[in-house]
C-alpha positions in Angstrom: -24.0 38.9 19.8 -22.8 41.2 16.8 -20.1 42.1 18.3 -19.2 38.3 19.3 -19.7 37.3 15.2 -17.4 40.2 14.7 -14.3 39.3 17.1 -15.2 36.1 15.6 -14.6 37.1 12.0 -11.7 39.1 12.4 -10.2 36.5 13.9 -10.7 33.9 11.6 -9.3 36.6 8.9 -6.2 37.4 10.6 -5.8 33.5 11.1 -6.6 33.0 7.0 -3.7 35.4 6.9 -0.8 33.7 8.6 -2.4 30.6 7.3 -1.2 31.9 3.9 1.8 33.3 4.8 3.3 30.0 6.2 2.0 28.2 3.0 4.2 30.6 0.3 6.9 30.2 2.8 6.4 26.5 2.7 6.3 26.5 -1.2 9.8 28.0 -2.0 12.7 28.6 -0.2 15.8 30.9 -0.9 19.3 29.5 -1.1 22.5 31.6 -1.2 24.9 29.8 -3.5 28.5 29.8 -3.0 29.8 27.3 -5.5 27.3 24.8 -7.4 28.2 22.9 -10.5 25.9 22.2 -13.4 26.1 25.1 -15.2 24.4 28.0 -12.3 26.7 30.5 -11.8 29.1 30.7 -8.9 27.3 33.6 -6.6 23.3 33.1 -8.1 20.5 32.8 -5.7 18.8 29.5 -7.1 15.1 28.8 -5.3 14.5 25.7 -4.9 10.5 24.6 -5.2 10.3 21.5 -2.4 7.3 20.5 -4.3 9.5 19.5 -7.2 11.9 18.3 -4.9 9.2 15.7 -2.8 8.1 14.6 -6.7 11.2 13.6 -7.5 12.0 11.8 -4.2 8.6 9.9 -5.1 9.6 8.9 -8.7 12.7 7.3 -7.2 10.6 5.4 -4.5 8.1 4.2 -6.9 11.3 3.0 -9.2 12.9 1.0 -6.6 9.4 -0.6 -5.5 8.6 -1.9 -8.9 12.4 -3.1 -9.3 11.9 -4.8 -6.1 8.5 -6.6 -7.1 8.7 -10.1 -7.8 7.0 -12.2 -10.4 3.7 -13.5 -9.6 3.4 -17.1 -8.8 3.2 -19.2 -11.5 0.2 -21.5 -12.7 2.0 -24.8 -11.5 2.5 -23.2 -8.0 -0.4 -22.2 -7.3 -2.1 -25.6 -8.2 1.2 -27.0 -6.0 -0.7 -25.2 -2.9 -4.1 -26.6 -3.5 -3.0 -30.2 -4.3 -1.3 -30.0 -1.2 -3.8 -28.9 0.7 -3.8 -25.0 1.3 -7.1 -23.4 1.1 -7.4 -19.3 1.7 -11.3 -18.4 3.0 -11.6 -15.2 1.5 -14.2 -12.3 0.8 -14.2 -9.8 -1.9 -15.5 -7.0 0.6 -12.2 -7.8 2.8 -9.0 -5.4 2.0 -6.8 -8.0 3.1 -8.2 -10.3 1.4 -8.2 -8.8 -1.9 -4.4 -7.9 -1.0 -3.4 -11.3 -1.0 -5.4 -12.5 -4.1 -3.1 -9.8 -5.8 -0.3 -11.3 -5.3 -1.1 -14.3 -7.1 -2.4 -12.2 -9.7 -5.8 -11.9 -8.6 -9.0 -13.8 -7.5 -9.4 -15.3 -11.1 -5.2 -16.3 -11.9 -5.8 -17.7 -7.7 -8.7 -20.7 -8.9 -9.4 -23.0 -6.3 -6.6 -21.9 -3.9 -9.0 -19.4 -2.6 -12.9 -20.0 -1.3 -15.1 -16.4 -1.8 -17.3 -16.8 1.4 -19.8 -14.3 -0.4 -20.2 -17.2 -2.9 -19.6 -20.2 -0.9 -21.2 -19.2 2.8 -22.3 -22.8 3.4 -18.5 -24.6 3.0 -16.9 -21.1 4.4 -19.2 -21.9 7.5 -18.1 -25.3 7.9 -14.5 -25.4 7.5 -13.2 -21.8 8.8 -12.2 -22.2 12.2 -12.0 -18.6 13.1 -15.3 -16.8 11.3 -12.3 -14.2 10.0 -11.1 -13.7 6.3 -8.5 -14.1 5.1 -8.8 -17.4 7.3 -5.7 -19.9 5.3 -5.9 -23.9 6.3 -3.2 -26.1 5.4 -4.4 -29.6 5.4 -7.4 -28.2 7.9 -5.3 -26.9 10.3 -5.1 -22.7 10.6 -2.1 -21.7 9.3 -0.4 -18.6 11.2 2.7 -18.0 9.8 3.8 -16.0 7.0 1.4 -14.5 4.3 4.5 -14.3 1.3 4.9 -16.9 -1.0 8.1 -18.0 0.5 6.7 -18.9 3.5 3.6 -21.0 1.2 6.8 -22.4 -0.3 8.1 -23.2 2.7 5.3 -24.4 4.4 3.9 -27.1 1.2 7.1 -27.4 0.0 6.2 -26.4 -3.7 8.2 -24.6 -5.4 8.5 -20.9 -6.4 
């Protein structure tokens, strides 16, 4: 048995090892430079720190994500939906749920458009046709489609 443990322990040393080997290698890498601009000479080796590199990658997707968010829905839109019959059964426990209350700015800026099962189980119980949240009706029939305001739009003809 000891000398089980110790095959064992050498073994997980020399694997610790390459482990962090393969990490420092990971972490910078060496360029050779023939001709870059910017003020680095002609000739320099530059190392370049991917870490930096994925960071700023990252800054520039979360910059064209919040250029490409929309406005949320406005007051008169959202009570567009309910008068025209939409209703969203919803729970606060649900991910998708939530998700979707977001995009009108949340459970409270949503009203009446959405029914919280966790506070309302009785009328949940009665009208949802399909015992899953988000369930959305449209005049008591289980809407399908589209889960973008567009497609609300579309559907009640209120608009955006």
């Amino acid at each position: 048995m000891g000398k089980t443990f110790t095959t064992l322990f050498a073994s997980l040393v020399v694997l610790g090892a390459i482990l962090t080997v393969f990490y420092f290698i990971d972490r910078e890498q060496e360029v050779d430079v023939e001709n870059v601009e910017d003020g680095i000479v002609q000739g320099e080796e530059v190392v370049v720190e991917q870490d930096d590199v994925m960071i700023e990658e990252f800054d520039e997707f979360l910059d064209e994500q919040a250029q490409q968010q929309t406005e949320l829905p406005s007051d008169e839109f959202i009570q567009c939906l309910v008068d025209s019959g939409m209703v969203v059964y919803a729970s606060k426990t649900c991910p998708a749920c939530t998700s979707l209350a977001n995009e009108f700015g949340g459970y409270d800026a949503a009203g009446e458009l959405f029914v919280l099962c966790g506070d309302d189980w009785e009328k949940c119980d009665e009208k949802m046709q399909t015992n899953y949240v988000p369930e959305i009706q449209y005049n008591g029939e289980l809407f399908e489609g589209g889960r973008s305001m567009q497609a609300f739009s579309d559907l009640t003809g209120c608009e955006l």
